[in-house]
VOSEPA-744790 format. One line per 8 residues: number of its first residue (from 1); their letters; for each residue x, y, z of N, C-alpha, C, CB. Coordinates in steps of 0.02 Angstrom, whole numbers. Glycine has a CB too. Layout:
<rs>
NUM) a) X:Y:Z:X:Y:Z:X:Y:Z:X:Y:Z; ...
</rs>
This chain:
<rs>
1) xxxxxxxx) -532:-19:-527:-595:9:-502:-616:-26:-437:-650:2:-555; -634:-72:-440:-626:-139:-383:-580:-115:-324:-585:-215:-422; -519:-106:-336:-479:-78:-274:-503:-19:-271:-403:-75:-275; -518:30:-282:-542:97:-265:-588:79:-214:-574:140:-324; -654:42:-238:-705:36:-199:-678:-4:-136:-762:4:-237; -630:-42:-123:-613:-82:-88:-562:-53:-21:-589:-129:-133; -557:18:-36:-522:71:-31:-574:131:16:-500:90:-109; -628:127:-13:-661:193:3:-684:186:100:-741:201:-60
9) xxxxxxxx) -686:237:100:-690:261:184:-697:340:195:-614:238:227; -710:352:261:-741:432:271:-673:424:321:-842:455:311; -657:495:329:-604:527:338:-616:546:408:-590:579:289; -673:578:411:-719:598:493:-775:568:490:-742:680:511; -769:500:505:-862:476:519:-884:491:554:-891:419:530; -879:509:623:-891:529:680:-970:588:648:-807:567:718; -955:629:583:-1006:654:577:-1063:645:546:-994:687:567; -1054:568:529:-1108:541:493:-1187:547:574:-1073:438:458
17) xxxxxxxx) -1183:547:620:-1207:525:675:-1250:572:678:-1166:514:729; -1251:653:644:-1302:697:669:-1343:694:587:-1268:785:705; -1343:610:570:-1402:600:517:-1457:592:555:-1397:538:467; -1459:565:616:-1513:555:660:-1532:593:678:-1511:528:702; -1503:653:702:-1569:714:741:-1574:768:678:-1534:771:837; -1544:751:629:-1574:778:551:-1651:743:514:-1507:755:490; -1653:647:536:-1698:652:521:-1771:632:567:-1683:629:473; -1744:664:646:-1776:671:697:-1821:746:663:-1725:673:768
25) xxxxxxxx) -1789:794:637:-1820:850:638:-1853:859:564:-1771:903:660; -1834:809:524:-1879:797:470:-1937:777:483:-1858:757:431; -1924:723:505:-1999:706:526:-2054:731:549:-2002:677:558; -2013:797:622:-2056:820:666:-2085:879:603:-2018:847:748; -2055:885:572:-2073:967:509:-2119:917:484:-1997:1013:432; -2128:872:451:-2186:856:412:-2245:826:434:-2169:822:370; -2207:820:519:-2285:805:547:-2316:871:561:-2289:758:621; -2284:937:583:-2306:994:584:-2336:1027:497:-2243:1031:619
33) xxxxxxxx) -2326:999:458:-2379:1032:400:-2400:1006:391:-2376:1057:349; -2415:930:398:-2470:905:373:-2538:930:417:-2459:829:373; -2585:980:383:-2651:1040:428:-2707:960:439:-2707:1139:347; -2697:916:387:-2771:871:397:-2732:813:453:-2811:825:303; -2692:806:492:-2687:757:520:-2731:758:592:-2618:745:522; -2734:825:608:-2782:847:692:-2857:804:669:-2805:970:709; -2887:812:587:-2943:841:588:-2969:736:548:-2947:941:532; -2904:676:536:-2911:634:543:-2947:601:596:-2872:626:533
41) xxxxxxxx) -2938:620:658:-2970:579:715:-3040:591:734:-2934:588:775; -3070:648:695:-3141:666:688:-3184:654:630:-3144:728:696; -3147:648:601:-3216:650:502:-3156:589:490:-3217:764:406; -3212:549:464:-3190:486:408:-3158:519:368:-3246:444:365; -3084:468:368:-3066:482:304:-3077:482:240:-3039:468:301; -3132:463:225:-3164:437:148:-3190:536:138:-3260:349:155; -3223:549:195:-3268:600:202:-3222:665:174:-3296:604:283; -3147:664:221:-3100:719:213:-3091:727:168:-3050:721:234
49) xxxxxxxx) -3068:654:101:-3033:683:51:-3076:721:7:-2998:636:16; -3141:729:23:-3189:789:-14:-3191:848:10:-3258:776:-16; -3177:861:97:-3168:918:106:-3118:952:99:-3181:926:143; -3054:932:76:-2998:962:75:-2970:944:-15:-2950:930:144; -2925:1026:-5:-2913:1039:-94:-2844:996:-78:-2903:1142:-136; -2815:972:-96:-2732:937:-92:-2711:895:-44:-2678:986:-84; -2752:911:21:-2732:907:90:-2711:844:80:-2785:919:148; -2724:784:49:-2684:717:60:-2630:698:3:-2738:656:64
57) xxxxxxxx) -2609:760:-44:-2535:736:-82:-2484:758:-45:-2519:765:-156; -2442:748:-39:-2377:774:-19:-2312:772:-96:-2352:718:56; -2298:844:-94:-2257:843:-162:-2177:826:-109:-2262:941:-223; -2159:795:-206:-2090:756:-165:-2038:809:-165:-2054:680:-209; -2057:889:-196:-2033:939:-181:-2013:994:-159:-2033:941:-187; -2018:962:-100:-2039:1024:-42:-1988:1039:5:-2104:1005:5; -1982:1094:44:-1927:1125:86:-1915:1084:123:-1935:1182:121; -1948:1048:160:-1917:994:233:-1891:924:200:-1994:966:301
65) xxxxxxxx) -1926:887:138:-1869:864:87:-1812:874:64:-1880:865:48; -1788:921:42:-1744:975:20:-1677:993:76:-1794:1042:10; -1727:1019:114:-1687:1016:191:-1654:952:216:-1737:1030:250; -1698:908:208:-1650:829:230:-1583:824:175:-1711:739:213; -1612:813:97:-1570:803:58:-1493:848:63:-1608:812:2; -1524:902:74:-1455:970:78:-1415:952:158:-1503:1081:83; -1429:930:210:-1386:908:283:-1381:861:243:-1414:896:369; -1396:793:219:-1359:737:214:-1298:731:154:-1410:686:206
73) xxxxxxxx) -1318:775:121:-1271:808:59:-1203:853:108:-1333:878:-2; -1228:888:165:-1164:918:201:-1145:888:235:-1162:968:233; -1166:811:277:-1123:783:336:-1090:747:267:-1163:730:414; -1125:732:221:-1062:653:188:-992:722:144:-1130:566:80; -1002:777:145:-966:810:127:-907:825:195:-1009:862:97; -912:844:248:-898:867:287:-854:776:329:-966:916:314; -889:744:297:-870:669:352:-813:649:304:-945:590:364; -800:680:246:-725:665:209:-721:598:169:-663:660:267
81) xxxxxxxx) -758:607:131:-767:526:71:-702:530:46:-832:526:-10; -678:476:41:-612:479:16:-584:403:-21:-567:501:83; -531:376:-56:-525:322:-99:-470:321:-125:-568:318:-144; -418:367:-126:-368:361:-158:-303:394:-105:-384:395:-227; -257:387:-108:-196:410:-66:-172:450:-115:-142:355:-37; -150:511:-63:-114:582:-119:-23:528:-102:-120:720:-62; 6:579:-155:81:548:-174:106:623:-124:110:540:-287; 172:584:-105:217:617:-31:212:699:-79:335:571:-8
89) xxxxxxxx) 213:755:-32:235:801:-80:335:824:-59:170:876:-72; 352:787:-22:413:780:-17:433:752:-88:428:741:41; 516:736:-55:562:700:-115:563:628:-96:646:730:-122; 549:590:-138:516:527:-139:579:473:-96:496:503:-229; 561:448:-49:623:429:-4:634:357:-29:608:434:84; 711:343:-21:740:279:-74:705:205:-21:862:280:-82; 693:160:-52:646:111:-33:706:58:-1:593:81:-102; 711:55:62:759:-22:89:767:-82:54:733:-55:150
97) xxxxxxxx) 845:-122:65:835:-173:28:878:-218:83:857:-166:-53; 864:-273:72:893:-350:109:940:-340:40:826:-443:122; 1010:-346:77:1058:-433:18:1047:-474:62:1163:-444:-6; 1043:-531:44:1046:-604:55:1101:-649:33:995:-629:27; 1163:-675:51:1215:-664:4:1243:-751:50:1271:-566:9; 1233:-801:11:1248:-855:-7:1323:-873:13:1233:-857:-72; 1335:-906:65:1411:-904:102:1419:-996:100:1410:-859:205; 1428:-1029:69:1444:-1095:72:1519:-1112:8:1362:-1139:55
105) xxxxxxxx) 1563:-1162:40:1594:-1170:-8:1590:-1169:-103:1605:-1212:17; 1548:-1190:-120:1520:-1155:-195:1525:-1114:-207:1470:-1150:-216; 1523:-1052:-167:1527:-993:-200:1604:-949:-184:1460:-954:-178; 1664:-1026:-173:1712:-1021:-203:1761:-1034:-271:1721:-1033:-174; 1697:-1025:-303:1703:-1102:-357:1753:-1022:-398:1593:-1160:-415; 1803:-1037:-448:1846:-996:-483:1800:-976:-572:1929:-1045:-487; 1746:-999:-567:1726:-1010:-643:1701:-932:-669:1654:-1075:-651; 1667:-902:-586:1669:-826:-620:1729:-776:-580:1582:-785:-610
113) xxxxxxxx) 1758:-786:-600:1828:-729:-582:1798:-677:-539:1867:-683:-657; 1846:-669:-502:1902:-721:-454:1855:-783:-434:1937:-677:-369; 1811:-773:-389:1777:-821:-360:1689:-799:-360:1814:-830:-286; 1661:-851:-359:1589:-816:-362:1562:-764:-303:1537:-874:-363; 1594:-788:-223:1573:-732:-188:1603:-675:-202:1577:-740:-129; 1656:-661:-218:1719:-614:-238:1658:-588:-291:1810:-654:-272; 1641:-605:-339:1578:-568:-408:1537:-543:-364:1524:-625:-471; 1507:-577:-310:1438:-557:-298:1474:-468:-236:1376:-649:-245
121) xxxxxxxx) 1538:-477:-222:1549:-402:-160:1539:-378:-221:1630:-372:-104; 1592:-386:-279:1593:-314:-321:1525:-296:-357:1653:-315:-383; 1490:-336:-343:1416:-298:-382:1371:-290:-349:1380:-329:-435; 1390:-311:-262:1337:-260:-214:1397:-212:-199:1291:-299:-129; 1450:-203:-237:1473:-120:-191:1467:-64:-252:1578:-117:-152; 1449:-107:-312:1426:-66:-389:1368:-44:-359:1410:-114:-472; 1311:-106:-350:1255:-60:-323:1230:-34:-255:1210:-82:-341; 1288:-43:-235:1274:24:-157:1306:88:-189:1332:3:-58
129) xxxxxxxx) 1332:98:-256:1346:172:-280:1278:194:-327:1426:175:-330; 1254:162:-353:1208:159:-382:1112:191:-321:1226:76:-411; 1140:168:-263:1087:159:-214:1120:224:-152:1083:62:-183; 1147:267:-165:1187:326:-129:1117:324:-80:1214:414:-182; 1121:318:-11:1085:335:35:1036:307:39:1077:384:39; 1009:250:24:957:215:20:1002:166:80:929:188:-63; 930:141:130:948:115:176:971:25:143:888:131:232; 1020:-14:177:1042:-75:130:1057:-136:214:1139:-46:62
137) xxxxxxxx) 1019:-172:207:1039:-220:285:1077:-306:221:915:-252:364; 1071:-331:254:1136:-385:238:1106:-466:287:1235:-339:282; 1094:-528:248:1081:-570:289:1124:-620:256:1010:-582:302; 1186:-662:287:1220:-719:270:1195:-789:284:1277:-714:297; 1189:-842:239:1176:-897:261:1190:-944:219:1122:-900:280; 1196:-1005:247:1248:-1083:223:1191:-1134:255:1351:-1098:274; 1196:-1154:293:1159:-1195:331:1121:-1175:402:1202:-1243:341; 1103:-1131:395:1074:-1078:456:1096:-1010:422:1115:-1089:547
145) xxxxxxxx) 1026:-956:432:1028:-888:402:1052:-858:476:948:-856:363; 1091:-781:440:1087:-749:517:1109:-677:489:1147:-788:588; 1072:-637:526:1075:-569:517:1129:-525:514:1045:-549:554; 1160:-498:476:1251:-476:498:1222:-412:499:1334:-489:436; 1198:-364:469:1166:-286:467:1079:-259:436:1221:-247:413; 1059:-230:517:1016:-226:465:996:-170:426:970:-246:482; 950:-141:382:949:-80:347:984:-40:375:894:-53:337; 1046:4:355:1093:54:376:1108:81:287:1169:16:431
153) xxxxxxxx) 1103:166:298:1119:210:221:1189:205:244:1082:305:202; 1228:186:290:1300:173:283:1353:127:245:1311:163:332; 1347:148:182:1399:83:132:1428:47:146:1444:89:96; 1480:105:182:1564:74:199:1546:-3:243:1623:144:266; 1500:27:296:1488:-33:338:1469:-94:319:1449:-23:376; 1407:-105:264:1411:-132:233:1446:-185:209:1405:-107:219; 1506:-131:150:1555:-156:116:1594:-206:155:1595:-104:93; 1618:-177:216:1688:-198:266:1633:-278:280:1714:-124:365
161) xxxxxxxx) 1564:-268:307:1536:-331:317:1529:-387:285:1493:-325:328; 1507:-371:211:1505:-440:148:1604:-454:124:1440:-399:45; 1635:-398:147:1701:-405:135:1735:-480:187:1735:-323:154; 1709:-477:254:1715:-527:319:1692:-590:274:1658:-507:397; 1647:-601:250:1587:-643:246:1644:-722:217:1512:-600:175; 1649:-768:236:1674:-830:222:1657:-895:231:1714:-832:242; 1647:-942:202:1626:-1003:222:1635:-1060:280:1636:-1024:182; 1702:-1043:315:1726:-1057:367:1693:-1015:439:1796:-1048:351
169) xxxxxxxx) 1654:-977:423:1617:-914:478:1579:-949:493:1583:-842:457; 1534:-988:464:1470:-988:457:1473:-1072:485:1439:-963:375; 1401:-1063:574:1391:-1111:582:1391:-1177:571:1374:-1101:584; 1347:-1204:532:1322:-1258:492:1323:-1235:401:1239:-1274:525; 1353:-1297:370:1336:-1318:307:1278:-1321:272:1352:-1364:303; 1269:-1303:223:1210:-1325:193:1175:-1268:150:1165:-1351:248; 1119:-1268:124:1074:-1226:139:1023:-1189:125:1090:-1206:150; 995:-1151:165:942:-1128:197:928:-1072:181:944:-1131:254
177) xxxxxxxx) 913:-1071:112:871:-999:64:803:-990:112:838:-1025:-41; 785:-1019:86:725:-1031:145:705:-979:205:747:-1096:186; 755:-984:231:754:-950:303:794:-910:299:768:-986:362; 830:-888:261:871:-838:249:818:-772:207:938:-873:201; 781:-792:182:731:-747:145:687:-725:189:694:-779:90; 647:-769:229:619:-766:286:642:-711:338:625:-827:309; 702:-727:357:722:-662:405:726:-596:363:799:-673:443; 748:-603:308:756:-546:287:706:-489:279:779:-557:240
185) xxxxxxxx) 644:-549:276:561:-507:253:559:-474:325:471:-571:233; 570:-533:368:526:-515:433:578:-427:459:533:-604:512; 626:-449:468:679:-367:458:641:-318:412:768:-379:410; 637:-325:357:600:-266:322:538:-241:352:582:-285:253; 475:-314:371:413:-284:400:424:-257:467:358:-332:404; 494:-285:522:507:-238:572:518:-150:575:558:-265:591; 554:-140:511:595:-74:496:513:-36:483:666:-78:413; 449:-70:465:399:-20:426:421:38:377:360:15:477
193) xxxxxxxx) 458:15:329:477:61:264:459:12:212:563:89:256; 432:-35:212:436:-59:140:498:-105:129:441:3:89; 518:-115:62:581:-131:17:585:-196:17:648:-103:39; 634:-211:-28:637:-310:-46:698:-318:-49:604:-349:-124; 698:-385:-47:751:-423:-38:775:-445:-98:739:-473:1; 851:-455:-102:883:-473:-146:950:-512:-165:881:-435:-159; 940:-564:-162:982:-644:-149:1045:-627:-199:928:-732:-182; 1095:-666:-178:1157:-677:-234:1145:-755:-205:1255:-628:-224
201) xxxxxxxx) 1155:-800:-254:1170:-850:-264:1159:-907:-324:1156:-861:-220; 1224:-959:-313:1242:-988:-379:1194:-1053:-392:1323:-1010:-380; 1152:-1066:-319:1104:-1121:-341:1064:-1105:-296:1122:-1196:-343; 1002:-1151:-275:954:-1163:-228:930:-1238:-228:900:-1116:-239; 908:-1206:-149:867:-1299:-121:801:-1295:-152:847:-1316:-15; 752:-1359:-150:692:-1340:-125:643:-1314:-92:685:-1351:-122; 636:-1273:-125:598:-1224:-70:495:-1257:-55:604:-1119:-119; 487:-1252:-15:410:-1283:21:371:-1183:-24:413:-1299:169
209) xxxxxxxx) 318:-1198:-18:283:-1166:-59:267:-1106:-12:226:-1206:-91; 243:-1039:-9:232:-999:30:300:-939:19:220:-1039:96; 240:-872:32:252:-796:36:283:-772:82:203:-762:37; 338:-723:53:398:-684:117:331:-611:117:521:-652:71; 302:-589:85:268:-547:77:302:-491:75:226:-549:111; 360:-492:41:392:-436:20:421:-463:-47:445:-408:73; 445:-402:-85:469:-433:-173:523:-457:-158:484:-379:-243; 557:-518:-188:633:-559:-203:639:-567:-270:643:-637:-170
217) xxxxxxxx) 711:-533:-301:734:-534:-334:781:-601:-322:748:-478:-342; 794:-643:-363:885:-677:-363:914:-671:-396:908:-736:-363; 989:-631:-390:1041:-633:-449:1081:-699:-455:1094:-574:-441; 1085:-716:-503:1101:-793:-514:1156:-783:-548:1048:-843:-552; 1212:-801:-511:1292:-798:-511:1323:-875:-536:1322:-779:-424; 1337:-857:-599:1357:-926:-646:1405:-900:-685:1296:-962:-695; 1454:-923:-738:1470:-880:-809:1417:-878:-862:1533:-910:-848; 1434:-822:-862:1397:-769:-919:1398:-848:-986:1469:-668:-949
225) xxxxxxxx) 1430:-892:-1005:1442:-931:-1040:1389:-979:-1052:1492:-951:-1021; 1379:-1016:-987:1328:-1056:-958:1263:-1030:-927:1358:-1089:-913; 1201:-1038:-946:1135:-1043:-903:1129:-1046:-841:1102:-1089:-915; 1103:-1026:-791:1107:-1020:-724:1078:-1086:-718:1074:-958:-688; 1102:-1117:-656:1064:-1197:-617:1009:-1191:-627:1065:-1215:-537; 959:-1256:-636:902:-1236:-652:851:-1233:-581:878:-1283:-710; 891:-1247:-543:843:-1225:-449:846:-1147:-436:897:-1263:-360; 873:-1108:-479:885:-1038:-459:799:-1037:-511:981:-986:-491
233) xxxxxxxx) 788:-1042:-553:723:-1038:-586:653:-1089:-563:743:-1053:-658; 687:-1123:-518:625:-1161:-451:595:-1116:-407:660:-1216:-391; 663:-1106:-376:658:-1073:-326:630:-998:-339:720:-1078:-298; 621:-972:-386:587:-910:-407:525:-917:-415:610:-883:-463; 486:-971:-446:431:-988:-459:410:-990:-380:426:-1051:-506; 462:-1014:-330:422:-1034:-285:400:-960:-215:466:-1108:-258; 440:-925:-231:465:-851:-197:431:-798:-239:556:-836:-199; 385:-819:-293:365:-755:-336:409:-699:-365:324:-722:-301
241) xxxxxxxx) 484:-746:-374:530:-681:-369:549:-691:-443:600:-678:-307; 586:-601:-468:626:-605:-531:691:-618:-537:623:-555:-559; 715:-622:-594:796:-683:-585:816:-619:-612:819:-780:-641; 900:-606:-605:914:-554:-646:996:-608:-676:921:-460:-596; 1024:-612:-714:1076:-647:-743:1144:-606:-737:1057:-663:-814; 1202:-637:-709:1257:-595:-687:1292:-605:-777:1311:-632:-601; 1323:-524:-780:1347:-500:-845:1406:-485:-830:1314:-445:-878; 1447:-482:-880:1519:-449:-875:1525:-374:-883:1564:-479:-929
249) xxxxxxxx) 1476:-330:-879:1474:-277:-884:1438:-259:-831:1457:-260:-938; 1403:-177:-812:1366:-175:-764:1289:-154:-791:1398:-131:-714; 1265:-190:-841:1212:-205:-863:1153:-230:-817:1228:-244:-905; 1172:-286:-789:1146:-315:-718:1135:-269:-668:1192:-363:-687; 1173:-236:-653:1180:-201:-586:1147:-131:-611:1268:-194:-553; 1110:-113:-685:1063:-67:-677:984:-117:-664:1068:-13:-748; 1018:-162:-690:924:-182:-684:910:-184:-601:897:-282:-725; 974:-203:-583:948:-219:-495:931:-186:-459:983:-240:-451
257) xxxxxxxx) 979:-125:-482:940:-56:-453:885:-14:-467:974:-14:-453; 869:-43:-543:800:0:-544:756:-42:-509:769:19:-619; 759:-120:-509:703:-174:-479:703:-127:-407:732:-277:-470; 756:-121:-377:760:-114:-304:721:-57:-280:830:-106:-282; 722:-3:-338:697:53:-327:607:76:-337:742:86:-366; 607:2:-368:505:21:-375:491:-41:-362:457:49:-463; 531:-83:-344:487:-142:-317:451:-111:-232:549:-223:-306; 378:-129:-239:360:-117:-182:328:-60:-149:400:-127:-160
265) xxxxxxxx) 283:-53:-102:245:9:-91:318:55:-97:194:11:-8; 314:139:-100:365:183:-80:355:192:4:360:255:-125; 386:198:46:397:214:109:405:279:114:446:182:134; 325:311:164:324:365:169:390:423:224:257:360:184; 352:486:202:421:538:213:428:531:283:412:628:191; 483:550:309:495:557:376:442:596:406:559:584:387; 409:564:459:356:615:522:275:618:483:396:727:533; 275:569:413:219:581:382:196:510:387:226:614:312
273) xxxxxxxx) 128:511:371:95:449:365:53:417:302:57:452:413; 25:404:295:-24:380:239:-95:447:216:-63:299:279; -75:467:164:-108:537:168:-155:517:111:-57:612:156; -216:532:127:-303:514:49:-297:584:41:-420:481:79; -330:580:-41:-370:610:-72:-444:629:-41:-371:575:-122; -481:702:-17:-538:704:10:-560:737:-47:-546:732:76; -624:714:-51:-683:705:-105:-733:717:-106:-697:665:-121; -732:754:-10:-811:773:-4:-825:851:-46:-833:782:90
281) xxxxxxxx) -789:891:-52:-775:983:-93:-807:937:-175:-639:1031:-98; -805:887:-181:-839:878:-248:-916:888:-234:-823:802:-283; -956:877:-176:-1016:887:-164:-1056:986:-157:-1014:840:-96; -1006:1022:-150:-1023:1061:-133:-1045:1114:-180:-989:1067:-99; -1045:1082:-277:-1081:1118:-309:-1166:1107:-304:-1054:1110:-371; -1166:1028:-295:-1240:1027:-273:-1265:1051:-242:-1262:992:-256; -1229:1057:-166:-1267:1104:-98:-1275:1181:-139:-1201:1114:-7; -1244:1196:-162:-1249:1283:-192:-1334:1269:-221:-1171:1312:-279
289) xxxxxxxx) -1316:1238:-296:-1372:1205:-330:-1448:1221:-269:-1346:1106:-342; -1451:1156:-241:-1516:1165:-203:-1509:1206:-137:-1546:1094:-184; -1473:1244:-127:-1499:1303:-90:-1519:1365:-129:-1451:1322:-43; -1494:1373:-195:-1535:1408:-225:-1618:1430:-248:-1511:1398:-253; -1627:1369:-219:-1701:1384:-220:-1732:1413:-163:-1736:1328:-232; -1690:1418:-95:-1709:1469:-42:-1739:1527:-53:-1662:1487:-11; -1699:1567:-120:-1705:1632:-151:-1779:1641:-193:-1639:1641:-200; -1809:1578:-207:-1854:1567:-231:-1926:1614:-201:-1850:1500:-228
297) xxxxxx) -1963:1667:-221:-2009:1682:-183:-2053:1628:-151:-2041:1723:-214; -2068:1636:-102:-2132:1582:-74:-2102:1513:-59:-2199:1569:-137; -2048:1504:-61:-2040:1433:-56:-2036:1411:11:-1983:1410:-90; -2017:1461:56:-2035:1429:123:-2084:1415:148:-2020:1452:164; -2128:1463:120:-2204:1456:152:-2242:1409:106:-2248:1532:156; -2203:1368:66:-2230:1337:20:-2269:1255:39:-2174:1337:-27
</rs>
């Protein structure tokens, strides 16, 4: 509820502005019927309210009342109250994802067959079948992160790229989750589609505290036998991210793809933008309502 309100906005304010010469001409109407205001600057007022039958009530129901209420009832109708975003009426377009994919000697280690980077191609090329046309970019890092692709719906390219990927490639030793997550966010908030990132690796550093502001998953590449390192479950606490556990089946590689697929706003349709719900057509049984009393005999002259 809280976000709704936190949410709400007019669609065309621009027409909130002719509230002013709406209640410029209110005013001027009720200074024009009030008949005893001429006849104030001559007879005491103590004196008037005996000569006159009503002349000093004003009912709170009257046409130039009415009249204000009914324009301010049509500009906040017309100015587009609004609070909620309509859903694409397209086909819901597949949400981008970062791999992040862990290139240091360790993840030659033989314990998950063949080798742990060797696990981690075949279960990003499981889920680039799984992810048919969804855009997929790629960031390698050891001891310095660095960008090898970014979001492309092209697999193969992909594939052939984490296929290159070796520990001998790569700058400096070490490394640098850290900044490897980091670029990856900042790539996603470049692309403006949305989508999250999603790490392979068999351990992690310490990570310093602070938001990629996009979702991170880590698949934590160990044997199925043994518990993953316990810095892969640090380092999550510290990234707000979910762990997913590498399986000998492709059990894993549905969860990753469904994470991949609703983690995160959806990224709107091509040539479209952020589209609200308008809410002012809910006002317009009232306006019916009190203009019905127009029909009323006498009420103008009332």
């Amino acid at each position: 509820m809280m976000g709704e309100v936190a949410q709400f906005h007019f669609l065309r304010p621009w027409w909130l502005v002719l509230a002013l010469p709406a209640l410029g001409l209110w005013w001027l109407q009720r200074r024009e019927a009030d008949t005893t205001a001429r006849w104030r600057r001559v007879i005491d007022p103590v004196l008037l309210r005996h000569l006159t039958i009503g002349g000093d009530r004003r009912r709170w129901l009257s046409p130039e009342n009415l009249l204000l209420v009914l324009w301010a009832l049509g500009l906040l109708a017309v100015a587009g109250p609004t609070w909620r975003q309509l859903p694409s009426p397209f086909a819901q377009a597949a949400r981008p994802a970062m791999f992040v994919v862990k290139v240091t000697p360790s993840m030659l280690e033989r314990d998950l067959a063949p080798t742990r980077l060797d696990r981690a191609r075949q279960k990003m090329a499981d889920l680039l079948k799984l992810r048919e046309g969804a855009p997929t970019g790629l960031v390698a890092y050891a001891g310095s992160a660095h960008l090898v692709l970014p979001p492309t719906p092209d697999a193969a390219a992909l594939t052939t790229m984490t296929g290159a990927l070796a520990p001998d490639l790569m700058p400096r030793q070490g490394d640098a989750l850290g900044d490897a997550v980091t670029l990856a966010a900042d790539t996603l908030r470049r692309g403006g589609q949305g989508g999250s990132v999603l790490v392979f690796a068999d351990a992690a550093p310490t990570l310093a505290e602070g938001a990629s502001g996009v979702p991170v998953t880590l698949y934590a590449l160990h044997p199925p036998s043994r518990e993953a390192d316990p810095s892969i479950a640090a380092a999550a606490a510290v990234l707000h991210a979910d762990v997913v556990d590498v399986t000998l089946d492709d059990a894993d590689v549905g969860d990753l793809a469904h994470i991949l697929a609703t983690a995160g706003a959806p990224p709107p349709a091509p040539g479209e933008g952020v589209r609200w719900e308008e809410a002012g057509y809910w006002l317009t049984p009232l306006l019916a309502l009190f203009a019905l009393l127009w029909f009323r005999r006498g009420w103008v002259l009332a």
